[in-house]
KETOR-84414 format. One record per residue (C-alpha): x, y, z; residue number from 1; residue in one letter. Coordinates in Angstrom, 1 decimal, padded with zeros to 4 digits. Layout:
residues N
TIMAR     px     py     pz   i aa
TIMAR      X      Y      Z NUM  A
...
This chain:
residues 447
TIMAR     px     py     pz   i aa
TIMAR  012.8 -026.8  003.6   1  X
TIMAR  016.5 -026.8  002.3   2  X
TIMAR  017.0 -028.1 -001.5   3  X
TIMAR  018.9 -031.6 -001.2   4  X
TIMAR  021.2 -033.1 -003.8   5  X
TIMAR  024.1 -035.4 -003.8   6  X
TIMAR  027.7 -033.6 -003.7   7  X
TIMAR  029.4 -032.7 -006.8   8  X
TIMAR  031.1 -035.3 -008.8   9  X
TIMAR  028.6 -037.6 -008.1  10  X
TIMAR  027.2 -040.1 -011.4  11  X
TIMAR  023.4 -039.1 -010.5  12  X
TIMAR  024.1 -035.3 -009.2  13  X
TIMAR  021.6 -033.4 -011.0  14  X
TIMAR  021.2 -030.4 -008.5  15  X
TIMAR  024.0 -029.2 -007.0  16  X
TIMAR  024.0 -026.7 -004.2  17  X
TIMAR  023.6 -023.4 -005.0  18  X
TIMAR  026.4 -022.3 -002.2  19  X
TIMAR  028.4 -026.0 -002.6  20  X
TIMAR  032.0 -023.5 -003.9  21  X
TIMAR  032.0 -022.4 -000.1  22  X
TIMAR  033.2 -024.9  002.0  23  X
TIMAR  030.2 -026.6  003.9  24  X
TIMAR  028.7 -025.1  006.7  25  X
TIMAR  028.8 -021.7  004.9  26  X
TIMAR  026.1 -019.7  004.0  27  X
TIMAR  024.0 -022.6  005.5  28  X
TIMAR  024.8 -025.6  003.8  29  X
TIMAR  025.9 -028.1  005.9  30  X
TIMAR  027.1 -031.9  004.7  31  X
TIMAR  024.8 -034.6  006.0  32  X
TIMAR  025.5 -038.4  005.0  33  X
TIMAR  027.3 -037.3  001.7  34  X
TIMAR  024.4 -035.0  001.0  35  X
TIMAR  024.2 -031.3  000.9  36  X
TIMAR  022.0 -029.4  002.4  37  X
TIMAR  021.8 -026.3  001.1  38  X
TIMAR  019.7 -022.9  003.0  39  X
TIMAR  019.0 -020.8 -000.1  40  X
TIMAR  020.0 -017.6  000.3  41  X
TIMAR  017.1 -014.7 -000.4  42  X
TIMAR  018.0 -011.3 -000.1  43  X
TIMAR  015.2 -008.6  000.8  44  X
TIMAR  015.4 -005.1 -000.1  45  X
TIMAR  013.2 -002.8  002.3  46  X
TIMAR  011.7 -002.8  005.6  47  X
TIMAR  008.2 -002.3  005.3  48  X
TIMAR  005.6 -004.6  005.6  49  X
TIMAR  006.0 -006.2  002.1  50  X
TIMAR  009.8 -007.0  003.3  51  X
TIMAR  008.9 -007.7  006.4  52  X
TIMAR  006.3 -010.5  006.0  53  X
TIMAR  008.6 -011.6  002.6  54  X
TIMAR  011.2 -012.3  005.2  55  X
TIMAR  009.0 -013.8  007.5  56  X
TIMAR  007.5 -016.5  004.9  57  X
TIMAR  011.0 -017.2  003.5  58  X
TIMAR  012.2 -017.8  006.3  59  X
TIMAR  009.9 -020.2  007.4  60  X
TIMAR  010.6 -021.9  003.9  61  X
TIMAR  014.5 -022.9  005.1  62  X
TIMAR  015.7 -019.7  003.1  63  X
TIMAR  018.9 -018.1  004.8  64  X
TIMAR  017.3 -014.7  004.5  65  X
TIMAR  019.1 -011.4  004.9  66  X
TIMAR  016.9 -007.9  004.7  67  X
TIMAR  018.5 -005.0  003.7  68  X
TIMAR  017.1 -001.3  004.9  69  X
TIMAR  017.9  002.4  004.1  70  X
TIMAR  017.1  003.5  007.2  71  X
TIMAR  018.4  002.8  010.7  72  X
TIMAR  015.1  001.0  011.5  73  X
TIMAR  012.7 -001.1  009.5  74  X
TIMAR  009.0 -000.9  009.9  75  X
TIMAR  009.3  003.2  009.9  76  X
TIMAR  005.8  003.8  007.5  77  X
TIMAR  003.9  001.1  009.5  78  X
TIMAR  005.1  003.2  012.7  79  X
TIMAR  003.2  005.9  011.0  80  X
TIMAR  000.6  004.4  009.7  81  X
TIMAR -000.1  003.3  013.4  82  X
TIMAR -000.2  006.8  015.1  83  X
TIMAR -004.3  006.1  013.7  84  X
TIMAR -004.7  003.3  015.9  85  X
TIMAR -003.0  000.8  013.1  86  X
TIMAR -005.9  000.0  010.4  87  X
TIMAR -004.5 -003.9  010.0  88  X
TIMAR -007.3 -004.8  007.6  89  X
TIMAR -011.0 -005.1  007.2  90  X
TIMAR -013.6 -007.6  007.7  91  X
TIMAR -015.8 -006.9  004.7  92  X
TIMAR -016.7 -010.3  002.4  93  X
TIMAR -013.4 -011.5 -000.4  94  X
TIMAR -015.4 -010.7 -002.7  95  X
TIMAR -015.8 -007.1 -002.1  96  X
TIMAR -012.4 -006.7 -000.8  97  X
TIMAR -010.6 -007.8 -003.6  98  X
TIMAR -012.6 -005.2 -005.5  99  X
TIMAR -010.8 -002.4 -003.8 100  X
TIMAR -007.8 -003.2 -005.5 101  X
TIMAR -007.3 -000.9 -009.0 102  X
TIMAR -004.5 -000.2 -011.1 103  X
TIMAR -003.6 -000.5 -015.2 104  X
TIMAR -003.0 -003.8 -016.9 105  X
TIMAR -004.2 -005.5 -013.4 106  X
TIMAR -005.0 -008.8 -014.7 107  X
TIMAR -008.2 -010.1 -013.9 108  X
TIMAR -008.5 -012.4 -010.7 109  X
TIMAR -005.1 -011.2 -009.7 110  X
TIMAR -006.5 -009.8 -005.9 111  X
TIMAR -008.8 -012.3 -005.6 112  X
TIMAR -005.9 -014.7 -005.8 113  X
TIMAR -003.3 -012.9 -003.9 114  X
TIMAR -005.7 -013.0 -001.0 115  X
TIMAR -007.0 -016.6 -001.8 116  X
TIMAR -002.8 -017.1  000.0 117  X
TIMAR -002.8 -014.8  002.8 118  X
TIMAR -006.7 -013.1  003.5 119  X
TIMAR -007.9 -010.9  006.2 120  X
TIMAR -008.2 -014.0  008.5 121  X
TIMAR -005.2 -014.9  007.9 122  X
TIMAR -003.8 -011.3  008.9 123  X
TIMAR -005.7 -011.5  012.4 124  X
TIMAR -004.7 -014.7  013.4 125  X
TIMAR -000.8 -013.8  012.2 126  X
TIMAR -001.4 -011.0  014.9 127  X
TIMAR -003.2 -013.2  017.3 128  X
TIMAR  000.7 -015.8  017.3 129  X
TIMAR  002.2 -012.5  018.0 130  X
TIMAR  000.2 -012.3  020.8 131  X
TIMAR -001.7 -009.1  019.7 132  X
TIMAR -006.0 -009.0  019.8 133  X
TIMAR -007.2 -007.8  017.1 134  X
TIMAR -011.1 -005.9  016.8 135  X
TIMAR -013.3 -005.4  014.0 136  X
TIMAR -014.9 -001.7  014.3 137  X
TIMAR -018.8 -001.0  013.5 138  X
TIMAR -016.7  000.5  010.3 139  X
TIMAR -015.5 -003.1  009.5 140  X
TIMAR -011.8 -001.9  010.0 141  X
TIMAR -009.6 -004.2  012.1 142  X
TIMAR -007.5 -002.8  014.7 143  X
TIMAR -004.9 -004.1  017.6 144  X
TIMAR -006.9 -004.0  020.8 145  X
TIMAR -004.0 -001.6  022.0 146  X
TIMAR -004.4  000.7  018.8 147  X
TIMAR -000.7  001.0  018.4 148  X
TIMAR  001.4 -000.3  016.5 149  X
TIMAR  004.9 -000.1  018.3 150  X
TIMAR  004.2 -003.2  020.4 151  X
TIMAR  003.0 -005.3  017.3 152  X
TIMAR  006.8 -004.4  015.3 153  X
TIMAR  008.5 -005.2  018.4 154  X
TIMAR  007.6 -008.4  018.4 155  X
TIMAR  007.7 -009.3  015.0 156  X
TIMAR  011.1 -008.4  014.2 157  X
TIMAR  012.0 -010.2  017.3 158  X
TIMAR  010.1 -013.3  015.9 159  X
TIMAR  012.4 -012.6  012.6 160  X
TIMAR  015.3 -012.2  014.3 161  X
TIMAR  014.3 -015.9  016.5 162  X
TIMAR  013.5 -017.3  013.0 163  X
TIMAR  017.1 -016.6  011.8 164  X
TIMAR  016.4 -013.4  009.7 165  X
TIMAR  019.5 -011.3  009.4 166  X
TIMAR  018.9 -007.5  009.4 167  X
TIMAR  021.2 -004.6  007.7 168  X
TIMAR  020.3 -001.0  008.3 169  X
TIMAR  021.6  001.7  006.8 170  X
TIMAR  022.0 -000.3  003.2 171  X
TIMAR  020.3  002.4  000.3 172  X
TIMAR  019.9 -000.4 -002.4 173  X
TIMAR  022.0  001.0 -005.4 174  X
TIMAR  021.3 -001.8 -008.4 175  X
TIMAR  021.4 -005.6 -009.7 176  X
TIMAR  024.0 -007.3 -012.2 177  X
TIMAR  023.6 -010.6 -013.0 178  X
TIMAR  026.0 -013.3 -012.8 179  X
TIMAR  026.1 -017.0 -011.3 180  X
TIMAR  024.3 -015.0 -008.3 181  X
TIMAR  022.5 -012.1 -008.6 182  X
TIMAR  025.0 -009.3 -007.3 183  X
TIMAR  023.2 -006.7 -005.2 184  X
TIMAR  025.0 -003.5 -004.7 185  X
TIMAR  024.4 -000.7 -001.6 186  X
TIMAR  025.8  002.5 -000.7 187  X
TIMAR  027.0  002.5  003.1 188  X
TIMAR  028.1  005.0  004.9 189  X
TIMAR  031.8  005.5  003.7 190  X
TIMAR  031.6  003.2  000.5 191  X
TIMAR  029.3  000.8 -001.0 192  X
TIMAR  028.8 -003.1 -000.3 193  X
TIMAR  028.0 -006.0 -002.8 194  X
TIMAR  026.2 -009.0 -001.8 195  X
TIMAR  025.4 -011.9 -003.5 196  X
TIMAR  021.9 -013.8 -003.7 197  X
TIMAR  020.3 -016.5 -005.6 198  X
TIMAR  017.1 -014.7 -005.3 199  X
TIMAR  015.8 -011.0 -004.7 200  X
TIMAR  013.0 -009.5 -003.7 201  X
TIMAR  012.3 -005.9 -004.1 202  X
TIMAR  009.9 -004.1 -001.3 203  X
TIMAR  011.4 -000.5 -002.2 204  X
TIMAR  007.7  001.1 -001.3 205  X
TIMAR  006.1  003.8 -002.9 206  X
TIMAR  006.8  007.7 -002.9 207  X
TIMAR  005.1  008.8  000.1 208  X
TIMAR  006.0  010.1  003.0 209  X
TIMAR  009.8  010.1  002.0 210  X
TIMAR  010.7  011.0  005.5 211  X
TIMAR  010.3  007.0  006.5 212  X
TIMAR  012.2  006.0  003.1 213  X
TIMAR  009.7  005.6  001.1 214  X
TIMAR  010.8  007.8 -001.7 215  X
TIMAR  010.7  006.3 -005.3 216  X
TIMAR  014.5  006.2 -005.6 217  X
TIMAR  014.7  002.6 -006.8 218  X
TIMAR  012.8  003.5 -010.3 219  X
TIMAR  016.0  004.8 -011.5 220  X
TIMAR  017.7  001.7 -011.0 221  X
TIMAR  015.1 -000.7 -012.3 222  X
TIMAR  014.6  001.4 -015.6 223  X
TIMAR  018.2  001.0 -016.1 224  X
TIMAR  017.3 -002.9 -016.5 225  X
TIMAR  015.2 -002.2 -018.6 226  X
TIMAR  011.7 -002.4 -016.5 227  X
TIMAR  008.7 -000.4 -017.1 228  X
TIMAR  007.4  001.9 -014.2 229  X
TIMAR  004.5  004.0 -014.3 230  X
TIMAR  004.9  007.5 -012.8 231  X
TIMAR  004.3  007.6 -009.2 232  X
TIMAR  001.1  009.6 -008.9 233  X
TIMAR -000.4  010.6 -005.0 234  X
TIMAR -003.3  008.1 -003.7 235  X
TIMAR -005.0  008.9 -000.3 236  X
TIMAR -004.8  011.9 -000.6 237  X
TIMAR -005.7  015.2  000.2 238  X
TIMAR -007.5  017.3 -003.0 239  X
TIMAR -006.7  021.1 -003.4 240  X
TIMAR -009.3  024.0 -004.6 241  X
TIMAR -009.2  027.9 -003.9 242  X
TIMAR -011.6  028.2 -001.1 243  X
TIMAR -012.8  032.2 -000.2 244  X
TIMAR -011.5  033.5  002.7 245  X
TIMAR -014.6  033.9  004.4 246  X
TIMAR -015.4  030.2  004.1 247  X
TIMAR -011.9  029.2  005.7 248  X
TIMAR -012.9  031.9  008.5 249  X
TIMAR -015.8  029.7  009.4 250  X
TIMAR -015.3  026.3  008.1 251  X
TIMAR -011.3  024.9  008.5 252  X
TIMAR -010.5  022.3  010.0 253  X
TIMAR -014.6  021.2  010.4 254  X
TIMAR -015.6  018.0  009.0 255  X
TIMAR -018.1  017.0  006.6 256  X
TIMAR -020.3  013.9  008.4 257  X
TIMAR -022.7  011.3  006.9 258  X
TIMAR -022.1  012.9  003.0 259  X
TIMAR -021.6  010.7 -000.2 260  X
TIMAR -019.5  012.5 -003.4 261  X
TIMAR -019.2  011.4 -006.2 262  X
TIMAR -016.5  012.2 -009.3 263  X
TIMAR -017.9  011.2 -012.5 264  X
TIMAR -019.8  007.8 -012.7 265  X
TIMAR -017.9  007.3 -009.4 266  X
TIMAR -019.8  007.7 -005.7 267  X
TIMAR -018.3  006.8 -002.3 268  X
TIMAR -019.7  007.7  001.3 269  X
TIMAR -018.2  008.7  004.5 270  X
TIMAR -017.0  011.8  005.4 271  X
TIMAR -014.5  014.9  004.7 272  X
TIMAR -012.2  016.9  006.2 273  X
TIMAR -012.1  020.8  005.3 274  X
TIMAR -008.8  022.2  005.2 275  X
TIMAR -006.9  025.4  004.2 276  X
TIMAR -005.6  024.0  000.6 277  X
TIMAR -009.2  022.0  000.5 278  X
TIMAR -010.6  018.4  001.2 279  X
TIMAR -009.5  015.9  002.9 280  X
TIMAR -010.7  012.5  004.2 281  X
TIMAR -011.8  008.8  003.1 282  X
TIMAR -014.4  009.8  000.8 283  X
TIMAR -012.2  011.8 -001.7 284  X
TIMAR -008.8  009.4 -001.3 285  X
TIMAR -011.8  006.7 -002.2 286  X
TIMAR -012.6  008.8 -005.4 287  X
TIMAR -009.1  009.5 -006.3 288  X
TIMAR -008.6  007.6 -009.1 289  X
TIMAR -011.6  008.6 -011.0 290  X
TIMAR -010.7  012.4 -010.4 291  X
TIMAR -007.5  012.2 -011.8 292  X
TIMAR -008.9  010.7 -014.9 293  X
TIMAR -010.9  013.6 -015.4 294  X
TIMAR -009.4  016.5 -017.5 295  X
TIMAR -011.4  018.8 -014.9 296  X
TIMAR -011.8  016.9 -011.6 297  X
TIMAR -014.6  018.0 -010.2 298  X
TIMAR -016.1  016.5 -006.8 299  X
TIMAR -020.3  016.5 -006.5 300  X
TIMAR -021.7  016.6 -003.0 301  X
TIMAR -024.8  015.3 -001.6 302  X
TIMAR -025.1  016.7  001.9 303  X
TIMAR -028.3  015.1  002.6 304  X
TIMAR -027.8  011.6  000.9 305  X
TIMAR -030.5  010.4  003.4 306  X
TIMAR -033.4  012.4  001.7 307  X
TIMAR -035.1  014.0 -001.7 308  X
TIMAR -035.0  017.4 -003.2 309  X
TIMAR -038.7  017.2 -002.4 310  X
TIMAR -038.6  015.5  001.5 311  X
TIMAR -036.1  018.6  002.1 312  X
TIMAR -038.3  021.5  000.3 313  X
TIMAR -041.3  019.6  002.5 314  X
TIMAR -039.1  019.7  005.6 315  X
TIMAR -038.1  023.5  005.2 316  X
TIMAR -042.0  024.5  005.3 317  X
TIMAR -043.8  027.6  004.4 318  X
TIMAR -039.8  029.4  004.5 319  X
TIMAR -040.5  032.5  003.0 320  X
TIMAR -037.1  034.1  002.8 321  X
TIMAR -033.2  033.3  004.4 322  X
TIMAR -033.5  030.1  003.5 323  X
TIMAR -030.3  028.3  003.6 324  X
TIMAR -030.6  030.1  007.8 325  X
TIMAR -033.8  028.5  008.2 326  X
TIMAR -032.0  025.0  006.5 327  X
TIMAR -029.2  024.7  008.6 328  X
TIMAR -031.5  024.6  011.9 329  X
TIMAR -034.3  022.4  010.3 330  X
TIMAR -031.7  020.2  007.9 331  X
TIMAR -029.8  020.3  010.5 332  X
TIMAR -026.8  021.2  008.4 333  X
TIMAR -023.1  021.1  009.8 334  X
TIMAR -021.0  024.4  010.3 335  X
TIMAR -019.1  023.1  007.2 336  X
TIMAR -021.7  022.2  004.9 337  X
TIMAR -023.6  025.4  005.8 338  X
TIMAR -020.3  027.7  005.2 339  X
TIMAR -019.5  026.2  001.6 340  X
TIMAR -023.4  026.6  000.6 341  X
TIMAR -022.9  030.1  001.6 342  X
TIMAR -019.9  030.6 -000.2 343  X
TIMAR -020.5  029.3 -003.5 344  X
TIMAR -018.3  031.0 -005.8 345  X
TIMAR -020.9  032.2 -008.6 346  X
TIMAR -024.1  031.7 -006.0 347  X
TIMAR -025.6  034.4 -004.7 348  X
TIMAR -028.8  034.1 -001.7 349  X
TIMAR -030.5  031.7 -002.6 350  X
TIMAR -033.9  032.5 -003.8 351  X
TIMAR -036.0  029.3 -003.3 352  X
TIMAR -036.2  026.0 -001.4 353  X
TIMAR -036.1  024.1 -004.4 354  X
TIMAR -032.8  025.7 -005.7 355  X
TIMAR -031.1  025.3 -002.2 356  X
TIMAR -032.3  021.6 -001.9 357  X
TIMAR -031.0  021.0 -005.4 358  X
TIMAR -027.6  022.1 -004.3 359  X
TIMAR -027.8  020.6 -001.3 360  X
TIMAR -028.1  017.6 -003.2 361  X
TIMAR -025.8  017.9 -006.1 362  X
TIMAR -023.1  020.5 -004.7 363  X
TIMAR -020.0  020.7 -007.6 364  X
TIMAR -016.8  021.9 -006.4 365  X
TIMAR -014.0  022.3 -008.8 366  X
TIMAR -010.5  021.1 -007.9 367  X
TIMAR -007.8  021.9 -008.9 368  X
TIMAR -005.3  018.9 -008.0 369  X
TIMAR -003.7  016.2 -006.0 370  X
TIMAR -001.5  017.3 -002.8 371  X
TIMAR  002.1  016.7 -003.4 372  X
TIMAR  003.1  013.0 -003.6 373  X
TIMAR  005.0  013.9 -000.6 374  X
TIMAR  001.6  014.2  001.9 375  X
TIMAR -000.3  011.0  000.4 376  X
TIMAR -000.8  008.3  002.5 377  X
TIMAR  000.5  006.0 -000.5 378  X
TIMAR  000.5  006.3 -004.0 379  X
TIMAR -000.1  004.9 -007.3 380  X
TIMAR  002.3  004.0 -010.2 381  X
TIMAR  005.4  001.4 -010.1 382  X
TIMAR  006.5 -001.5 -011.7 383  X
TIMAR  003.8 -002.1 -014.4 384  X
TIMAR  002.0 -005.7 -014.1 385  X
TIMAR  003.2 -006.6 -017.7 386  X
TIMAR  006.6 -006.4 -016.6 387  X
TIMAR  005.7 -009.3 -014.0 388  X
TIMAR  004.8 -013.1 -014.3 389  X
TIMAR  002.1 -014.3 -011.9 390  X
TIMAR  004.9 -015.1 -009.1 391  X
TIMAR  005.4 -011.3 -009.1 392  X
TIMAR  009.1 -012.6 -010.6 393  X
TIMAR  010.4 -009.7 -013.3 394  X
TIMAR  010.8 -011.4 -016.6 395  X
TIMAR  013.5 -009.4 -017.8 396  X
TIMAR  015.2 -010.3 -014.5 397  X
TIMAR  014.6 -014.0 -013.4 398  X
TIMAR  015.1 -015.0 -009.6 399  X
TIMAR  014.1 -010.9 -009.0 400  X
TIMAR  010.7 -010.9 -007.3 401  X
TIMAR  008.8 -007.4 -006.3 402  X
TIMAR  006.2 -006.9 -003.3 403  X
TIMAR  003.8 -003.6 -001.8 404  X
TIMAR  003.5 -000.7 -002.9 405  X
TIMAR  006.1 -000.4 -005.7 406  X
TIMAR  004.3 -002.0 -008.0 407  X
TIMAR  001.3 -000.2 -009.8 408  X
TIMAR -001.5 -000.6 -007.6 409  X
TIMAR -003.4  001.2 -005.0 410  X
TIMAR -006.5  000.9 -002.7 411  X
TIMAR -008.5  003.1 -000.5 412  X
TIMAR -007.5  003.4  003.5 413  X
TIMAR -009.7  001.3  005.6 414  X
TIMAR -007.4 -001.7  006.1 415  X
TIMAR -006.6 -002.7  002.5 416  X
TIMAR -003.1 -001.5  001.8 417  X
TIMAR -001.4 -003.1  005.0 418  X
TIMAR -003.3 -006.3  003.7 419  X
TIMAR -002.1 -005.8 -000.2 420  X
TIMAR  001.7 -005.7  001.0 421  X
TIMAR  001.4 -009.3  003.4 422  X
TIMAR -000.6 -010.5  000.1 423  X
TIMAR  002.1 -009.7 -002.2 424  X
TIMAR  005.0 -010.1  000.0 425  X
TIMAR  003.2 -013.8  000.7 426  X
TIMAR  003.5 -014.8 -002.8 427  X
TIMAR  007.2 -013.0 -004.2 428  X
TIMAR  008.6 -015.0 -000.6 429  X
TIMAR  006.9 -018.6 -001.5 430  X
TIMAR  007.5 -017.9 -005.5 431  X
TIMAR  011.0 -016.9 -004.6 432  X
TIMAR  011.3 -020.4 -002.4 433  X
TIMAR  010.1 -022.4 -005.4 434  X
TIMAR  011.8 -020.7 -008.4 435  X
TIMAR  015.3 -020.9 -006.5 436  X
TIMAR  014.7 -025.0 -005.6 437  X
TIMAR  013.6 -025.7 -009.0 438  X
TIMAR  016.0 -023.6 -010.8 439  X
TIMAR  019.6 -025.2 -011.9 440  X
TIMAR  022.0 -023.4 -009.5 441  X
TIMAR  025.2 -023.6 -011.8 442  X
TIMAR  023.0 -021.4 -014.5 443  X
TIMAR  024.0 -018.0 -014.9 444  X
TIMAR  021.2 -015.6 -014.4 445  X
TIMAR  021.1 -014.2 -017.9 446  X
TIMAR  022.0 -010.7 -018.5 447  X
């Protein structure tokens, strides 16, 4: 889908080719009948699924498309990410799923619109061309029928490379400057490298796990220009609190089954994951946001979500004493639940069925924070939305397009981050395609 216009010097040229002061054939134009067809050239910064499926779509546009990675391999986070069986996306109704999505200044039918271009269909039958199954779980997570990941990245950078996607590792994106071309600068090993590109599109990621490359060094560069970035903040999530030794002695590494929490006006089900620094597991990474609004995060408990303080008090019977003993056979309570009801800091035996069902029901834990940004599984924070049009395009910095996780939103695990970065990397690739075609080449970007 190249941009067409009659050669320079022409009465009626009114769009000349963005690459037409190379001789033809470079940079993929190539003269055809005193025309010029010109391959727009889009470069991609970042190898993660955002980049990945930006590239993909651009190409598939007519875009001469070059990504750019820090590391020596792309797709390192979704390698990751797949050591879980790969969580590709989930199978619940739009309307729900576009609900998952949070973040400040979000403007309103922004998700629903994003994945109004590229849904959870969409996602399966992308995998299915790639010749990959995909499953829905009871959970309604998708998966690869293989549950990995390594074969799925395989062949999709071999479909990029097919497609005419050209790939440069090793490339740490170092800043913009604008100029006829944006100029796109990179440390390499021994110097740094300058590229130019009539359109950009960021996929930095977020700032966790670093080790993939991942680490929130682009904010730097991008405040520099002038762009506002909320701080990156840890989302899904581990949660820490001071747990007494005893409990750890009976209770690490046990989970919490079939529970619901809530944090404020905020409830979520699932389960949890007791560790040595505290909780882990979908159902606090779900409540995540709400307990870091909180001055005092604090996470409520309801082992027993399936019954009433009075079904439990009526199920415990004529109990005279050791309760909570008697409980955990006839509740049938789990070794973790039953050590953190004995362990209470500030609860002593308790004295009464009613008093243990209550807490059973309504069991506050005080926490004391996030894990490190480092541990999340992604995080929140990044570009703010009022720094970006509704092609994701930066207005401060036309023809610059952002995708994934760097910009300031988040979602719970379960299949809806992979499925936010093809959404957004969807729409900066086919924005990026438009603005570029419709755009007058010979314009300087404006500084």
């Amino acid at each position: 889908m190249g941009t067409w216009g009659q050669t320079a010097g022409h009465p009626g040229d009114k769009r000349k080719c963005a690459a037409q002061r190379f001789s033809p054939g470079e940079h993929g134009c190539a003269a055809r009948g005193g025309l010029v067809q010109c391959r727009i050239d889009i470069t991609i910064i970042g190898g993660g699924p955002a980049g990945l499926r930006a590239a993909e779509v651009a190409a598939a546009g007519g875009a001469a498309v070059t990504l750019f990675e820090a590391r020596p391999t792309v797709g390192r986070k979704f390698l990751v990410a797949g050591r879980g069986g790969l969580n590709l996306t989930h199978s619940e109704p739009h309307e729900a799923f576009a609900r998952r999505y949070t973040g400040p200044e979000q403007p309103d039918g922004l998700w629903a619109s994003l994945l109004a271009e590229f849904d959870a269909d969409a996602l399966r039958q992308w995998a299915a061309d790639l010749g990959v199954e995909t499953f829905a779980a009871a959970s309604g997570r998708v998966y690869p029928r293989e549950l990995k990941a390594a074969p799925l990245l395989r062949r999709w950078v071999q479909r990029l490379r097919t497609a005419g996607v050209t790939f440069a590792v090793r490339h740490r994106w170092a800043g913009l400057r604008p100029g006829a071309q944006w100029q796109v600068d990179f440390q390499v090993e021994g110097g740094t490298r300058t590229v130019a590109a009539d359109a950009v599109i960021l996929a930095l990621g977020g700032g966790s796990w670093p080790q993939t490359g991942s680490d929130g060094a682009w904010i730097s560069g991008l405040e520099k220009l002038g762009v506002a970035i909320a701080p990156l903040r840890p989302a899904n999530g581990g949660w820490e609190l001071p747990w007494p030794a005893a409990m750890l002695a009976q209770a690490e590494g046990r989970p919490l089954k079939n529970i619901t929490a809530r944090a404020g006006a905020t409830t979520a089900a699932g389960e949890l994951l007791v560790t040595r620094y505290g909780l882990e597991g979908g159902v606090i990474y779900q409540l995540g946001p709400a307990l870091r609004a909180m001055p005092e995060p604090e996470l409520v408990i309801d082992f027993k979500p399936a019954h009433t303080v009075e079904q439990l008090v009526k199920k415990l019977g004529n109990c005279p004493r050791n309760f909570l003993a008697e409980a955990r056979t006839r509740w049938r309570l789990g070794d973790a639940a039953f050590a953190i009801l004995a362990n209470l800091p500030g609860h002593g035996p308790f004295t009464s069925a009613a008093s243990l069902a209550a807490t059973v029901k309504a069991c506050g834990l005080k926490l004391t924070g996030p894990r490190p940004l480092a541990e999340a599984i992604s995080s929140a924070g990044g570009v703010r939305w009022g720094e970006l049009d509704s092609a994701l395009m930066l207005r401060r910095l036309p023809g610059v397009f952002v995708a994934g996780e760097m910009i300031d939103w988040e979602a719970p695990t379960g299949g809806y981050l992979i499925q936010g970065c093809f959404a957004t990397g969807t729409r900066a690739a086919r924005r990026a395609l438009a603005w570029r075609q419709n755009s007058s080449p010979n314009d300087s970007i404006p500084a």
